[in-house]
C-alpha positions as MATLAB code, in Angstrom:
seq = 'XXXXXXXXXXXXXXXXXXXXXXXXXXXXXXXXXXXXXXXXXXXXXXXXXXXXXXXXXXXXXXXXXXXXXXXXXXXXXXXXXXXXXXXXXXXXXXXXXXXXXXXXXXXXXXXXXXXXXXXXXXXXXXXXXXXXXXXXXXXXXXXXXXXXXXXXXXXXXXXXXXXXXXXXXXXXXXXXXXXXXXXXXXXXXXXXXXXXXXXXXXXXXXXXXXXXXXXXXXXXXXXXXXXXXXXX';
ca = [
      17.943   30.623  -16.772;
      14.556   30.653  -15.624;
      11.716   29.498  -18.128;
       8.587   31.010  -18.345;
       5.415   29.823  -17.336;
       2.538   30.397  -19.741;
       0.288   32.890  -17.983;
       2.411   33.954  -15.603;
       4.881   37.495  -16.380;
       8.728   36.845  -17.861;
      11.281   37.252  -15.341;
      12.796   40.690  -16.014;
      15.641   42.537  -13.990;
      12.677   44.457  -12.005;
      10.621   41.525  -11.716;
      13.132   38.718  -10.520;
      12.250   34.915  -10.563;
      13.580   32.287   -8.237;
      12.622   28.407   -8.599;
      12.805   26.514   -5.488;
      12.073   22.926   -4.287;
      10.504   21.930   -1.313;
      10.165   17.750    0.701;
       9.301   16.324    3.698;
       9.902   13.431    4.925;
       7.344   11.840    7.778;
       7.226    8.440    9.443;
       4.102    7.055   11.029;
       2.770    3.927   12.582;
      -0.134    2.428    9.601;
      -3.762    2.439   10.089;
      -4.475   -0.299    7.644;
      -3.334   -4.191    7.328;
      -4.198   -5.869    3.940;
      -3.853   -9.915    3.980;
      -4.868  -12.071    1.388;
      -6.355  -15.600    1.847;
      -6.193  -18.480   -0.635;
      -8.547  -21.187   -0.304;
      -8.150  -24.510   -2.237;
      -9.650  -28.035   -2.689;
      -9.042  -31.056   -4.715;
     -10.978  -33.992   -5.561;
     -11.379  -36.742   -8.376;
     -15.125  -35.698   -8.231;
     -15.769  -32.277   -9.790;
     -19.259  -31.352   -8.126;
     -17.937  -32.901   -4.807;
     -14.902  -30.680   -5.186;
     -16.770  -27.645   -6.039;
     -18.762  -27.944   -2.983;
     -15.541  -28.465   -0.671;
     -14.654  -25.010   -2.392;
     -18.171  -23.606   -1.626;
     -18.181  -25.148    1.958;
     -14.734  -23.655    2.507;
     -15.656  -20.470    1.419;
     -18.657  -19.586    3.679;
     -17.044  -20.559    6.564;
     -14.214  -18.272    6.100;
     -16.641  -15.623    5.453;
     -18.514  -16.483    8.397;
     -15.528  -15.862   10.294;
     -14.264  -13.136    8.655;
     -17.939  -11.014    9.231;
     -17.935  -11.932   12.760;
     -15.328   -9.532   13.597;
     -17.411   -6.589   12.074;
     -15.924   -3.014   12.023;
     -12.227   -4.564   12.730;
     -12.558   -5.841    8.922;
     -12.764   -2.417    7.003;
     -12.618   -4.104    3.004;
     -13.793   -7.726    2.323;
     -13.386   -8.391   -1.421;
     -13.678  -11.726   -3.174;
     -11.212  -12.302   -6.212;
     -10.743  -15.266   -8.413;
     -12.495  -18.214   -8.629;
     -11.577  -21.242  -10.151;
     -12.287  -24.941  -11.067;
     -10.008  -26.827  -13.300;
      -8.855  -30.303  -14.437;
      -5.518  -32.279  -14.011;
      -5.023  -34.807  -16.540;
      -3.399  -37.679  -16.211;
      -0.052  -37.816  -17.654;
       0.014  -41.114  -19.453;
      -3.130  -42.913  -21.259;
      -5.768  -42.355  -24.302;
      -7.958  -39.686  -24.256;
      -8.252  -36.769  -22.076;
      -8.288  -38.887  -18.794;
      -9.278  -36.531  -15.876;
      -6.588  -37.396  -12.726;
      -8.380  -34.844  -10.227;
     -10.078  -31.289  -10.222;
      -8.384  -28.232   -8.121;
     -10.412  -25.318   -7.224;
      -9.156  -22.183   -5.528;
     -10.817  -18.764   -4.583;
      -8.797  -15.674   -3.313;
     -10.140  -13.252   -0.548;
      -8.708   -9.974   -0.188;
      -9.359   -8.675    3.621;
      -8.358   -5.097    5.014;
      -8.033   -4.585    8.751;
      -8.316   -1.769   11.376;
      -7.541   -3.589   14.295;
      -4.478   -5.505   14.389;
      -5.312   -7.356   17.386;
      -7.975   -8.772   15.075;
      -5.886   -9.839   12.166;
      -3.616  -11.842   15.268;
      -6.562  -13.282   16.399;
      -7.912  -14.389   12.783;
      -4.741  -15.784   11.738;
      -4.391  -18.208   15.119;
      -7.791  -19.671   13.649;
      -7.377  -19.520   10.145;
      -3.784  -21.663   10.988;
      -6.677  -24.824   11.867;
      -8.355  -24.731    8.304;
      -7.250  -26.937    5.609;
      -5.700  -25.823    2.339;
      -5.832  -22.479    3.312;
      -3.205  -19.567    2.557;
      -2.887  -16.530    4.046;
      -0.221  -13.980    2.516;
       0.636  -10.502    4.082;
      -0.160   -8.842    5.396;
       1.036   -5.483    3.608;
       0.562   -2.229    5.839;
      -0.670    1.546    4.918;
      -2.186    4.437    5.737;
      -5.871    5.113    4.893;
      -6.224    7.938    1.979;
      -7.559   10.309    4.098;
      -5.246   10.076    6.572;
      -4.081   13.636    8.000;
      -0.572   12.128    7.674;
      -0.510   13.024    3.769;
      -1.755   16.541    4.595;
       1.119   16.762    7.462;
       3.731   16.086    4.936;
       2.435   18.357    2.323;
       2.411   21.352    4.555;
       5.719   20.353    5.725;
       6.850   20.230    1.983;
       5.648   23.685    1.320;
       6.904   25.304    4.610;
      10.549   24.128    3.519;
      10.113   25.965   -0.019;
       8.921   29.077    1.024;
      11.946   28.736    3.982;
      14.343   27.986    0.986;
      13.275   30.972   -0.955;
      13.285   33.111    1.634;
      17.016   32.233    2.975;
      18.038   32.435   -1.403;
      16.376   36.057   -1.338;
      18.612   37.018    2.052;
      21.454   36.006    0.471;
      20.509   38.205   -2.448;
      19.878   41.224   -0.274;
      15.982   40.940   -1.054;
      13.253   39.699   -0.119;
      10.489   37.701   -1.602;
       7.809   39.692   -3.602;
       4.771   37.167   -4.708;
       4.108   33.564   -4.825;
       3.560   32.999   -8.703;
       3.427   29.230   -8.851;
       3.606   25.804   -6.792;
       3.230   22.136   -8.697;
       3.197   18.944   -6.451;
       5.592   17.145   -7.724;
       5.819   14.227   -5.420;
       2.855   11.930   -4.527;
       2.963   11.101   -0.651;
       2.273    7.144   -1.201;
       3.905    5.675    1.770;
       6.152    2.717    1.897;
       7.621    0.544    4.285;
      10.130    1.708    6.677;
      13.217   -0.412    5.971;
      12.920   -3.847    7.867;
      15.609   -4.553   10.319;
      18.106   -7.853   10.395;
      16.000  -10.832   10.039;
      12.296   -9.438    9.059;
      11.124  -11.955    6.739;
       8.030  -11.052    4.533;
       4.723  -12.567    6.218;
       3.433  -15.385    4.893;
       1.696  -18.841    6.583;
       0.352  -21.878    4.801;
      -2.036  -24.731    6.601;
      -2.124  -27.576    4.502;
      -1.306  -31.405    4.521;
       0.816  -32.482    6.726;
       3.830  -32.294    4.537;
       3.706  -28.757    3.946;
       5.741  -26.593    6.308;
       4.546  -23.460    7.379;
       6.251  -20.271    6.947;
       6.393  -17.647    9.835;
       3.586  -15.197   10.166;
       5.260  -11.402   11.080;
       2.556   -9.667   12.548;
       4.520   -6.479   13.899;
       3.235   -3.708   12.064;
       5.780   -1.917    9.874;
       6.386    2.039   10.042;
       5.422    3.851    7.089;
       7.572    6.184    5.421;
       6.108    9.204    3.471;
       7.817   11.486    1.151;
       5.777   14.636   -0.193;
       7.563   17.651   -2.842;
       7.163   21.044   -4.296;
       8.118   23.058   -6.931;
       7.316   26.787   -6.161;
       7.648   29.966   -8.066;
       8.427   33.040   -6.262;
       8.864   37.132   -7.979;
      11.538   39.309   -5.773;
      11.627   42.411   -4.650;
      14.298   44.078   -7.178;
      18.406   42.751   -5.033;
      20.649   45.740   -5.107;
      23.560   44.258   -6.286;
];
């Protein structure tokens, strides 16, 4: 049975309702990679430490700005500056200080985000995780799959109202249903998520995957139609 929709006329025998449902289903190469870069120091010395932090910092800013419309969103996260204590001993015995800072960096041009993460491989106590891969908001990819989502409903209504001997009458109602947020196409045999650490020389680092990943979106319907009185 067909429920009502407040504001919208009852479904009668001569004024026929049918429900339908409409997806789509796109893939498409991304637009955007995110990465995000974790820089760290440590000292015994807290100003001294601060200003390794500081020193590290600017330069990776420096570097990051001299590649200018290739990075589309630079944002600076959390900053901190805290105390190890030393396990054993009186008091509140300070062993040595850590600082970190997180960078959050968006990129247009992958060649760029290669190039940046050859160089960024040379700095000390730096992390760089990612990178994650979308499409940009506007792309026209969320309108493609929209349309597409629509066109199947109004196809799905039409070939219900065939089989009915009708045809349809009036649109009376479409809801988006599905958000087209796109994901990751599924990774094939042996993708590992992206990840690459410099550090001391005890730290191995992990392999960087730099092959952007296809997106998938999904976009639905829900539409409303009125049909022309079926002879049955």
């Amino acid at each position: 049975m067909t429920t009502p929709t407040p504001g919208h006329p009852h479904p009668t025998p001569d004024a026929p309702h049918i429900a339908v449902r409409g997806e789509a289903h796109l893939e498409a190469d991304p637009e955007i990679a995110r990465v995000g870069i974790t820089l760290t120091a440590r000292g015994k010395d807290r100003r001294a430490t601060f200003d390794d932090l500081t020193r590290r910092n600017a330069t990776t800013l420096d570097l990051l700005k001299s590649y200018g419309d290739a990075v589309e969103h630079l944002e600076t996260g959390h900053f901190s500056l805290a105390p190890e204590l030393a396990p054993r001993g009186r008091g509140e015995r300070v062993r040595t200080y850590h600082g970190s800072v997180h960078l959050t960096v968006e990129f247009g041009d992958f060649t760029a985000l290669g190039e940046l993460a050859t160089k960024l491989a040379d700095h000390d106590l730096t992390r760089l995780d990612g990178p994650s891969w979308s499409l940009r908001p506007d792309s026209p990819v969320h309108a493609r799959a929209r349309r597409q989502a629509v066109k199947e409903a109004v196809q799905r209504a039409r070939e219900y109202a065939e089989a009915l001997g009708t045809t349809l009458a009036a649109l009376l109602e479409i809801a988006d249903i599905g958000a087209d947020i796109p994901q990751p196409y599924p990774a094939g045999p042996g993708r590992a998520r992206s990840m690459a650490f410099a550090g001391p020389a005890d730290d191995t680092p992990a392999p960087l995957d730099l092959e952007p990943q296809r997106q998938e979106i999904h976009a639905a319907v829900n539409a409303r139609f009125t049909l022309v009185p079926p002879r049955l």
